[in-house]
C-alpha positions in Angstrom: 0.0 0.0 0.0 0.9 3.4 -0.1 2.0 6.0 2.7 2.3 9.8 2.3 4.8 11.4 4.9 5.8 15.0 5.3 9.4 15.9 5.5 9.6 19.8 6.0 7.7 21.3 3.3 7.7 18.7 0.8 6.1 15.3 1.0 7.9 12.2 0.0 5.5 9.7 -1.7 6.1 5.9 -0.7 4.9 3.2 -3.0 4.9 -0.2 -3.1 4.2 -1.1 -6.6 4.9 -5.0 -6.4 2.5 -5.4 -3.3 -0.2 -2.8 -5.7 0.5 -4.9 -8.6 -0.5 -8.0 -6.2 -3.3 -6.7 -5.0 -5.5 -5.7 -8.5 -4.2 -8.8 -10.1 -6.0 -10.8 -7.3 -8.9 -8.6 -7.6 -8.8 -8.4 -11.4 -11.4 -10.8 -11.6 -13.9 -9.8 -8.7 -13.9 -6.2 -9.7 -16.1 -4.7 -12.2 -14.2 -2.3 -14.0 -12.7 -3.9 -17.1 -13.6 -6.5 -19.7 -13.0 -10.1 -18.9 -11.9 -10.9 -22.5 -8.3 -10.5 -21.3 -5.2 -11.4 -18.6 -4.0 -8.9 -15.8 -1.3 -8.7 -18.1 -3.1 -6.6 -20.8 -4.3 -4.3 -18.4 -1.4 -4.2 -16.4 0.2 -0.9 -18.1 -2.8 1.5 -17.1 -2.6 0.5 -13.4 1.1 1.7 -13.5 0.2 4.4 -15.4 -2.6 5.2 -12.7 0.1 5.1 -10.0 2.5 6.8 -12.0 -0.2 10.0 -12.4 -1.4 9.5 -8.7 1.9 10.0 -7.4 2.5 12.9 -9.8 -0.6 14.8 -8.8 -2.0 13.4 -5.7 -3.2 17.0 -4.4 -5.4 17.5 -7.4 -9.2 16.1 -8.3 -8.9 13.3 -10.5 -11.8 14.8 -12.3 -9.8 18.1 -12.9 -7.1 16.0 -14.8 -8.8 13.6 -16.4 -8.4 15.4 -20.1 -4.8 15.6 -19.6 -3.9 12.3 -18.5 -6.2 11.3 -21.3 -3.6 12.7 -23.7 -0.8 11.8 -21.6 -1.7 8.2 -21.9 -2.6 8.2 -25.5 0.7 9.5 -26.4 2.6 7.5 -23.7 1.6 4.0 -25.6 1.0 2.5 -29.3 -2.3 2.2 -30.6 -1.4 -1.7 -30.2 -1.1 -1.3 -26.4 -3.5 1.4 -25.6 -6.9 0.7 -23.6 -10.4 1.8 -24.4 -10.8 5.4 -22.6 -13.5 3.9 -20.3 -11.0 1.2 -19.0 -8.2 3.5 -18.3 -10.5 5.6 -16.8 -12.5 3.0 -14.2 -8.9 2.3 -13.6 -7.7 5.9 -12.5 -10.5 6.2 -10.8 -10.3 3.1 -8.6 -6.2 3.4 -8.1 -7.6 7.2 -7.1 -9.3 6.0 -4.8 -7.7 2.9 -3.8 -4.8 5.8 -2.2 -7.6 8.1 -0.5 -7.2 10.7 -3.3 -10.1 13.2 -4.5 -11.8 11.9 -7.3 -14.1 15.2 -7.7 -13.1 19.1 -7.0 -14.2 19.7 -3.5 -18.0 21.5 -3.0 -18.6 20.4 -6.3 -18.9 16.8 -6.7 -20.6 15.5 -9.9 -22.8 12.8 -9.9 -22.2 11.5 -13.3 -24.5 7.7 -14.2 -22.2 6.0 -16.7 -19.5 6.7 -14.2 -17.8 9.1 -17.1 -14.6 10.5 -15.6 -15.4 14.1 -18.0 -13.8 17.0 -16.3 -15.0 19.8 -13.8 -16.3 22.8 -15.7 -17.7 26.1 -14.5 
């Protein structure tokens, strides 16, 4: 699991990504958030990827970066290894909140039925 500890005025970010790893390939098949057509292994990539942009952004809403990492992602991997857009984002979201990180902009949660991971706009 992962810890956040402050040292002065920075925080250090403390991951264990074999134990994550572990952990979502175990659940891989209990959780509802990807298609069952294929191995861990397939998705594997995005939930690194997830951890990667956690760790990077931690003190934002998921929902305010969601366009970004979006394009990150798509430009990170090959159209051979790429995920649909709704798996990569059931799997931000769940790695989001998996580390106790804000999935919405505070006071203005969105309550969104297909679970769409569409930005925060004013």
């Amino acid at each position: 699991m992962a810890s956040i500890r402050p040292y002065g005025r920075h925080r250090i970010e403390v991951l264990d990504v074999v134990a994550e790893m572990s952990y979502w390939k175990q659940a891989f098949c209990s959780e509802d958030m990807v298609a069952a057509d294929y191995p861990f292994d397939r998705y594997e990539h995005a939930f690194r990827f997830a951890y990667d942009a956690y760790l990077s952004n931690h003190e934002l809403a998921l929902d305010i970066l969601t366009l970004s990492l979006q394009a990150k992602y798509s430009q990170q991997f090959d159209q051979w290894t790429r995920l649909p857009d709704q798996d990569v984002e059931r799997i931000l979201r769940r790695v989001w909140m998996r580390l106790g990180g804000t999935v919405n902009p505070p006071d203005r949660a969105i309550s969104r039925p297909n679970g769409s991971l569409e930005p925060y706009r004013h």
